[in-house]
C-alpha positions, 0 to 999 in steps of 0.5 A: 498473502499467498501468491499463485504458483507462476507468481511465487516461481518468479518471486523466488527466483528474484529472491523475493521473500512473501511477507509473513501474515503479520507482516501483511498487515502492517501498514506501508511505512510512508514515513520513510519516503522523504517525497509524502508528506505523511502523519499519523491519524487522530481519533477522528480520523481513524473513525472515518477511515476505519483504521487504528489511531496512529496509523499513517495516513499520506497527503494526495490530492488535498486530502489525508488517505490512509496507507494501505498494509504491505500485504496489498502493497505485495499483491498489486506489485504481482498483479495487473491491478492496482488501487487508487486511495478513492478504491478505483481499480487502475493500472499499477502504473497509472499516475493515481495508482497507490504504486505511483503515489507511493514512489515504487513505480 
């Protein structure tokens, strides 16, 4: 992900480092949250969701989502919007917001 130049200004003076392109695309790693309950997906899954076998998928609302990759996890912490597992534009804030759900915000 490449941040704007005002976004990237306050990032490095933070001391933020932007994610390389591999690391992008890695997935959130919501098994180091002790407060999701996560598990990898099964081959089933992975075809409904369009993602890879194994990756981590988190229990919201009785249902299993996938996480999302660091690089959107990145982009909606910089941004005004944010997205909820059902793909619905929200605040970053909001109480179904991947930023709440995933315990940044």
């Amino acid at each position: 992900m490449t941040l704007d130049p005002d976004t990237a200004a306050i990032a490095a003076a933070l001391g933020y480092e932007e994610l390389t392109e591999a690391e992008a695309l890695e997935p959130f790693p919501a098994e180091t949250f002790s407060h999701l309950l996560s598990r990898p997906a099964d081959s089933l899954e992975a075809g409904q969701h369009d993602v890879p076998i194994g990756w981590p998928l988190v229990h919201w609302r009785y249902r299993w989502w996938p996480v999302p990759c660091l690089g959107q996890v990145e982009s909606w912490a910089f941004d005004a919007v944010a997205f909820n597992p059902q793909g619905n534009e929200v605040e970053p804030d909001a109480p179904d917001s991947w930023l709440t759900i995933l315990g940044l915000i």
